[in-house]
C-alpha positions, 0 to 999 in steps of 0.5 A: 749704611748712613742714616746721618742726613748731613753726614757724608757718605762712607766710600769704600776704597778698593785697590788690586796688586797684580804679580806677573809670573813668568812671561807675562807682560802687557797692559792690564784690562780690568772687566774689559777696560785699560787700566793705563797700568803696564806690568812685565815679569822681566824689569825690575820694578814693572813685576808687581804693579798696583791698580787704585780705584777698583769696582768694590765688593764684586767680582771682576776679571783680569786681561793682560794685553800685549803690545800687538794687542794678544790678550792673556787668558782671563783670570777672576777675582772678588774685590774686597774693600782694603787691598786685593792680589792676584799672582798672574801666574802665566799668560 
């Protein structure tokens, strides 16, 4: 709560790290919406990707697409202020 008048508002910053398990790729969709973040289990760097600007403080779903437009099954997690991770196990 900010009672200050003249103070700024206090924002809350809310990242999610996205792990692709094995034969996970695609875009990730965060309650329905691209992200712009791609992630695949088999190139190096592309396995563990980090989405910034994440809806804080609720709980949101995760969609993996793929090129041909596949999604994933939808897997659920609560935001937390600071920096979220979920290990998207399998597609």
């Amino acid at each position: 709560m900010n009672c200050c008048p003249t103070c700024p508002p206090v924002t809350q910053t809310c990242s999610l790290e996205v792990t692709a398990g094995y034969w996970v790729w695609g875009e990730v969709y965060i309650n329905d919406q691209p992200t712009g973040k791609k992630i695949d289990y088999s190139i190096p760097g592309m396995k563990t990707i980090i989405i910034n600007n994440v809806p804080c403080n609720q709980q949101v779903s995760i969609v993996i697409v793929d090129p041909c437009g596949y999604r994933s099954h939808t897997e659920w997690i609560f935001i937390n202020p600071g920096l979220n991770v979920l290990n998207f196990a399998y597609w």
